[in-house]
C-alpha positions in Angstrom: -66.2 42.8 -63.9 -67.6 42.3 -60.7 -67.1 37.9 -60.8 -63.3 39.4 -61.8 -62.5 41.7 -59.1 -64.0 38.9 -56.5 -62.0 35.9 -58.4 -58.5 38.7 -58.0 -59.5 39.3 -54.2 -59.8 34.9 -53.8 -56.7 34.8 -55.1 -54.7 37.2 -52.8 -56.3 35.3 -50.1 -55.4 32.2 -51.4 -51.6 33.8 -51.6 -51.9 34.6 -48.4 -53.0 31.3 -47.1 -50.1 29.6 -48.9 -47.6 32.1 -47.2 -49.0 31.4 -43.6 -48.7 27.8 -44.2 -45.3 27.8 -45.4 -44.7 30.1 -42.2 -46.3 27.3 -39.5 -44.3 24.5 -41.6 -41.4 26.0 -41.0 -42.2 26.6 -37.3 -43.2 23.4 -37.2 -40.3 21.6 -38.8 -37.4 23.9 -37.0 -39.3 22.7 -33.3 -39.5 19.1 -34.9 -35.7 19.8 -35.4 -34.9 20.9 -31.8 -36.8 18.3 -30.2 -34.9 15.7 -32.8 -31.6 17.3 -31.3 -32.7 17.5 -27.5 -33.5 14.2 -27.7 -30.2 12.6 -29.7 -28.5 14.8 -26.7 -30.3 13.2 -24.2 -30.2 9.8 -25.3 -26.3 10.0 -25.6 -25.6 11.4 -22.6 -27.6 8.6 -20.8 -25.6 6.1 -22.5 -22.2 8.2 -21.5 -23.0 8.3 -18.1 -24.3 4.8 -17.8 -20.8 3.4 -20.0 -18.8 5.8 -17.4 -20.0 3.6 -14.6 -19.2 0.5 -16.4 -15.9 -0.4 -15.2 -17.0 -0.3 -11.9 -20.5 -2.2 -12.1 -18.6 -5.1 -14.1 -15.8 -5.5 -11.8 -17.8 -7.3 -9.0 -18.8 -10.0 -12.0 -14.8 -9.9 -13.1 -13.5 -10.7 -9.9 -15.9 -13.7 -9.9 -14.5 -14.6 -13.0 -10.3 -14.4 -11.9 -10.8 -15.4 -8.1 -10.8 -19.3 -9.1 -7.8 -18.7 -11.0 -5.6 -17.1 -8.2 -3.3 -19.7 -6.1 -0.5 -19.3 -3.7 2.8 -20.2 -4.1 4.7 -21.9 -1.5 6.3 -25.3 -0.1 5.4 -28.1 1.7 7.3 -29.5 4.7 5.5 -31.9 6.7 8.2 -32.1 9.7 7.8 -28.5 10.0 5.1 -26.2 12.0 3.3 -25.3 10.5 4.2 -27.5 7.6 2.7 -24.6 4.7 5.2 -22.0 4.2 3.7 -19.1 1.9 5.7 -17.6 -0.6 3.6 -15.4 -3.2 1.1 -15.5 -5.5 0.2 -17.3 -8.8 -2.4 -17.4 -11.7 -3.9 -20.3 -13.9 -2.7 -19.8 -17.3 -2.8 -22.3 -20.4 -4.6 -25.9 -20.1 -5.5 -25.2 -16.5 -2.7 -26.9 -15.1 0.1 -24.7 -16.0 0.8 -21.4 -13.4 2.4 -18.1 -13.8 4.1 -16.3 -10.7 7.5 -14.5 -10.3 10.6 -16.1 -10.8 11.9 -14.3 -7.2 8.6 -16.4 -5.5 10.3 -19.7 -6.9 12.8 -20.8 -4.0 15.7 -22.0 -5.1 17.2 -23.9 -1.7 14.7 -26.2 -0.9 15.3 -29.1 1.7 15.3 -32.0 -0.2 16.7 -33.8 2.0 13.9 -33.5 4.8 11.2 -34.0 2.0 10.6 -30.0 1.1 8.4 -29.8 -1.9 6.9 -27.1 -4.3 3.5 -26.6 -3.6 1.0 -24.3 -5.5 -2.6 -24.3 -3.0 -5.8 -23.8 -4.3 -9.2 -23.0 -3.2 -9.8 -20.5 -0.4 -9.2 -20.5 3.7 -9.9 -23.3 5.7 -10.9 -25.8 2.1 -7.7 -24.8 0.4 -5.3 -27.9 -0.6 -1.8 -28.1 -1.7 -0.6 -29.5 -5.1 2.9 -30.4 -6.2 4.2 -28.4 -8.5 7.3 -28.7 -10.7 9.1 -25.6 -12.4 8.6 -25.7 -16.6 10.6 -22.4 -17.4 12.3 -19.2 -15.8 13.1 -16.0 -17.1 15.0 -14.5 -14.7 15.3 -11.2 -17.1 11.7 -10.7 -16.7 11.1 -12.2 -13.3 8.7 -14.6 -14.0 8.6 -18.5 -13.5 6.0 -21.2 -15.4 4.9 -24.0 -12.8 3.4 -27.0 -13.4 0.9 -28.6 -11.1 -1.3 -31.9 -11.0 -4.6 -32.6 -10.6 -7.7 -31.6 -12.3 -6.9 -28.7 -14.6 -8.0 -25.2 -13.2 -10.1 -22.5 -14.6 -7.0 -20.5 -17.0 -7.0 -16.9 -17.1 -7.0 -15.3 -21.0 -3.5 -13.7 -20.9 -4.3 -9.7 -23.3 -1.8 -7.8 -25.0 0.2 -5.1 -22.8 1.0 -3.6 -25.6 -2.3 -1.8 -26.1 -2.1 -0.4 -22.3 -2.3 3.3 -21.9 -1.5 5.7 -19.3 -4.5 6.6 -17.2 -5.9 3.0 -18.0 -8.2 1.2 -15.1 -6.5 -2.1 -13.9 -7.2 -4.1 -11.2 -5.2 -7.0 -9.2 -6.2 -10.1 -7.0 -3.9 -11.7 -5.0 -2.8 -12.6 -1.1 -1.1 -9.5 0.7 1.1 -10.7 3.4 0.4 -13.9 2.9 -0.5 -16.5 5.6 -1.3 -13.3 8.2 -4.9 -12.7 6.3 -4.8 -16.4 5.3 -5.7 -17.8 2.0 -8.6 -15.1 0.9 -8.1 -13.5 -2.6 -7.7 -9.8 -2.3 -8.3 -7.4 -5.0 -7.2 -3.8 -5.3 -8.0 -1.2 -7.9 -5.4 0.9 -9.6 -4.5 3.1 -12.8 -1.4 2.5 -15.0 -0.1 5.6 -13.7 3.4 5.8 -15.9 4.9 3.1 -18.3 8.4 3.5 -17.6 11.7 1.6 -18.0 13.1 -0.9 -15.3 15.9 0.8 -14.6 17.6 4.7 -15.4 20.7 5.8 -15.7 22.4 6.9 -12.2 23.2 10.4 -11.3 26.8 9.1 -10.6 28.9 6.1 -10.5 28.4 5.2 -6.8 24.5 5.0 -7.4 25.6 1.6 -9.9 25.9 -2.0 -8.9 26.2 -5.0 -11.6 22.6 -5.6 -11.7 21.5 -2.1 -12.4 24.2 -2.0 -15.2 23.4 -5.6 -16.4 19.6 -4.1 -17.1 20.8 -0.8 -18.5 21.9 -3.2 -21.1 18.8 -4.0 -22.1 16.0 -2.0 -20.6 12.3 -2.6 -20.9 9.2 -1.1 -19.5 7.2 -2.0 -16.7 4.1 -0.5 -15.4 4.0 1.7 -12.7 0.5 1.7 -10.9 -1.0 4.3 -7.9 -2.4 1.0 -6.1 -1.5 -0.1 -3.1 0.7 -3.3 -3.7 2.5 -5.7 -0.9 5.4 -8.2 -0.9 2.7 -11.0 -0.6 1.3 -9.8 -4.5 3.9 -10.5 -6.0 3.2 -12.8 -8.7 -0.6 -11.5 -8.8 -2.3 -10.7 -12.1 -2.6 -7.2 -12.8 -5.8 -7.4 -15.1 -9.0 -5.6 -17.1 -11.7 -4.8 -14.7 -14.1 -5.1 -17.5 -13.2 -8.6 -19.3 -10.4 -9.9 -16.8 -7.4 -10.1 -19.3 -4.2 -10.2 -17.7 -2.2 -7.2 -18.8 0.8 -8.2 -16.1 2.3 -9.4 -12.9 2.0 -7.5 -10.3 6.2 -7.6 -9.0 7.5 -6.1 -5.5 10.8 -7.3 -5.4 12.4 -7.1 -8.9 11.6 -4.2 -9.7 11.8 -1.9 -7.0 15.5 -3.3 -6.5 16.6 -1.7 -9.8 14.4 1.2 -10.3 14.4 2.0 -6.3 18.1 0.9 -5.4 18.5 4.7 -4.2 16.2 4.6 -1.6 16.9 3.5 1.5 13.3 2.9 2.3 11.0 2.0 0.0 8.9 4.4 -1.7 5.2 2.6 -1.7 4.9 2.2 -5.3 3.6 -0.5 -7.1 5.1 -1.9 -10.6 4.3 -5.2 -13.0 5.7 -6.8 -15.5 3.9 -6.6 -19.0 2.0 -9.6 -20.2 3.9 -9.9 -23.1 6.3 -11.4 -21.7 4.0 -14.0 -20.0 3.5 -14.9 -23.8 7.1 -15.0 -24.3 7.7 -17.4 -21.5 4.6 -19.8 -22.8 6.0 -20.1 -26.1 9.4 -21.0 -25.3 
């Protein structure tokens, strides 16, 4: 009886050995838990804060990339002083020896007769040189002109699809602002797509209409409107990707603004650019 009632009190201890250990387990595994989801917390907030910042540490490394590719746009008279006359802006596309600019950029009325050439010039400041350039295609709907130039083909830019652009999207934009006055030194500005809207609306009343406002109401597209800082000297700049330096458009300061702006009697400071689909469009034809 005795061997019985000690084997009976083993066994309640035993119980109650099993029940502690199942209560520390349990402890044990609901802390392992927390920790598990502390640390999953952690570790994906790191990686939020250090993808926030991306943009902006790659865009040093993408303007590396698109500087090459940005020319001026202009003509060449030697008679004249001094004999480079600056125009806009331009980007390599293609096979490196093809360039995109805006059709407005293009002039029209040169002096052949004195020797007046096309000229796209590459290169930076004081080392940039001047290439001849002949015009391949305009589209005069969308603004935008395809040059030809000679030479050893240039580093192209990979033209992206504007179709995918949000509102709220980071773009940025490298060109020459006002030209010859800051001389030939890329300059790039930062920017969000801050509405895509169409070229042109309808006016308020029949006065606010000229033939080029109701030409485009015929067929209206969408251009980008950005919150950066544009000038007539950009025009024909590539609006691109900070992050892998896809064009997404051209940057445009005259087009534009004379249909969607043809109200004002001042302009308003806002920046626009044509979609890059249209670059595609005009490459294809």
């Amino acid at each position: 009886m005795i061997v019985c009632a000690m084997s009976i009190k083993n066994i309640t201890k035993l119980k109650r050995m099993e029940k502690n250990l199942k209560v520390v387990r349990f402890l044990l595994a609901s802390r392992t838990k927390q920790f598990t989801a502390r640390f999953i917390c952690t570790y994906f907030l790191t990686l939020y804060c250090h993808f926030g910042n991306a943009s902006a540490a790659e865009l040093p490394q993408t303007i590396e990339m698109v500087r090459p590719s940005i020319v001026a746009i202009g003509t060449i008279l030697h008679t004249r002083a001094p004999p480079a006359n600056f125009l806009g802006t331009g980007f390599v596309v293609g096979d490196g020896n093809h360039i995109i600019t805006n059709a407005h950029v293009v002039p029209r009325d040169l002096q052949t007769e004195k020797k007046e050439s096309l000229a796209v010039f590459v290169d930076r400041g004081a080392s940039a040189n001047a290439r001849s350039a002949t015009i391949v295609k305009i589209d005069l709907e969308h603004d935008l002109a395809l040059l030809k130039i000679s030479g050893q083909p240039l580093p192209a830019l990979v033209i992206g699809d504007s179709n995918t652009v949000k509102e709220g999207e980071a773009v940025a934009f490298t060109g020459f602002p006002i030209g010859m006055v800051l001389g030939l030194y890329p300059v790039t500005h930062q920017a969000i797509i801050s509405a895509i809207t169409p070229i042109v609306i309808p006016a308020l009343t029949s006065k606010r209409l000229d033939i080029k406002t109701i030409k485009r109401l015929r067929a209206p597209y969408s251009v980008f409107q950005l919150d950066g800082t544009a000038y007539p000297g950009n025009s024909g700049s590539p609006l691109f990707d900070p992050k892998t330096g896809k064009v997404l458009g051209v940057i445009n300061m005259v087009f534009v603004k004379a249909t969607k702006e043809n109200v004002l009697t001042d302009p308003s400071g806002i920046s626009y650019a044509i979609p890059s689909k249209y670059i595609h469009a005009i490459m294809k034809q």
